[in-house]
GUDORO-821454 format. One record per residue (C-alpha): x, y, z; residue number from 1. Coordinates in steps of 0.02 Angstrom, whole numbers, plus 32768, in hexadecimal, padded with zeros to 4 digits. Each point is the difference from the previous one (the first is absolute). Layout:
+------+-------+------+-----+
: east : north :   up :   k :
+------+-------+------+-----+
:    X :     Y :    Z : NUM :
...
+------+-------+------+-----+
! end
This chain:
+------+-------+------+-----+
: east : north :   up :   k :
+------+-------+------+-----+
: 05D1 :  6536 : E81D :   1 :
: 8067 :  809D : 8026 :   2 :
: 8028 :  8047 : 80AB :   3 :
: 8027 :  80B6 : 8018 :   4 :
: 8025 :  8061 : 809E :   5 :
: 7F8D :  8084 : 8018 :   6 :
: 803A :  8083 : 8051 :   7 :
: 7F85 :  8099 : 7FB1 :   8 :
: 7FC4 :  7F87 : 7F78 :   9 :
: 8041 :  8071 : 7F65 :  10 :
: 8084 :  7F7B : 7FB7 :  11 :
: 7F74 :  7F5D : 803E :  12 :
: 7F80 :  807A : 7FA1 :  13 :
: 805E :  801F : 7F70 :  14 :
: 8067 :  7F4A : 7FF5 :  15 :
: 7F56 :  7FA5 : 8011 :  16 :
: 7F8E :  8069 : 7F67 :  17 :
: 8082 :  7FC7 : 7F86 :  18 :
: 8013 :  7F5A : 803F :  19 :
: 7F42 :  7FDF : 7FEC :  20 :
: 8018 :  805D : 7F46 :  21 :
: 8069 :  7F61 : 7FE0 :  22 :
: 7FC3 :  7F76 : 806B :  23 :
: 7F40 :  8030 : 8050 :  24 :
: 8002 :  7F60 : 8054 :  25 :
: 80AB :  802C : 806B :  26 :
: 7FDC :  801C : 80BA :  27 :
: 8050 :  8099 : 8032 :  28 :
: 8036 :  800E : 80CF :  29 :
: 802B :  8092 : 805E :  30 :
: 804B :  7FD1 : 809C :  31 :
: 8020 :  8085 : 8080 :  32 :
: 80C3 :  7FFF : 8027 :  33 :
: 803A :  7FDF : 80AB :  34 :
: 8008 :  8094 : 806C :  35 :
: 7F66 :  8062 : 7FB0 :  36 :
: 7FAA :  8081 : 806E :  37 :
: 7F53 :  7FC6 : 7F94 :  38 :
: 802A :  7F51 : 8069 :  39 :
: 7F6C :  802C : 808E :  40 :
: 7FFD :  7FD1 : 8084 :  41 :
: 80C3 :  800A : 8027 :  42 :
: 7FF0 :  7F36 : 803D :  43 :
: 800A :  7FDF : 7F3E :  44 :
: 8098 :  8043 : 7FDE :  45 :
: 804E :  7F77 : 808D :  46 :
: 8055 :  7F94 : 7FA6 :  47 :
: 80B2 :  7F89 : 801B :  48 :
: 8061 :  805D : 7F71 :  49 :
: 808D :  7F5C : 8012 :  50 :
: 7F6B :  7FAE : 7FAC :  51 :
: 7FF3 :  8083 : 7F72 :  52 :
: 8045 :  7FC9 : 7F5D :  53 :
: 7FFC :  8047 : 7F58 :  54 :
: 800F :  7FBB : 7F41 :  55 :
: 80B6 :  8037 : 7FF5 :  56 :
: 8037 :  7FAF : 8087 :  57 :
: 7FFF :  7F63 : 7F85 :  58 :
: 7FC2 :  8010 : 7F76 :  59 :
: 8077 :  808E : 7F99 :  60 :
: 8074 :  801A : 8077 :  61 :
: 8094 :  8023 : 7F87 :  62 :
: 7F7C :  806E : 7F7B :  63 :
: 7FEF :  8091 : 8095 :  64 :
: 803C :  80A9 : 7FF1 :  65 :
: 8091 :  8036 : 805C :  66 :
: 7FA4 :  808A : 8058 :  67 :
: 7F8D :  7F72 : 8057 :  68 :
+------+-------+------+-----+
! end
């Protein structure tokens, strides 16, 4: 499975079609990244961002970029 936030869907588009060249049994996500205006109503973009966590917060911490 791969995740990809979607915000207009060119890079999940694009990342996805090669991934199922390789691997057509991969499930490919788009997730819609916190703070969208697509988020309708406005109720679903509620959320307790303490809560939020990401994969570098443990996982590769010392592999980011500087610039992150």
């Amino acid at each position: 499975m791969v995740v990809i936030s979607a915000g207009t869907s060119g890079t999940v588009s694009g990342v996805g079609h090669k991934i199922k060249e390789r691997c057509p049994d991969c499930v490919v996500v788009g997730v819609d990244p916190y703070g969208s205006i697509l988020a309708q109503p406005e109720e679903l973009n509620e959320t307790d961002t303490k809560k939020l966590t990401s994969a570098y917060d443990n996982v590769l911490p010392h592999m980011l970029p500087t610039l992150l």
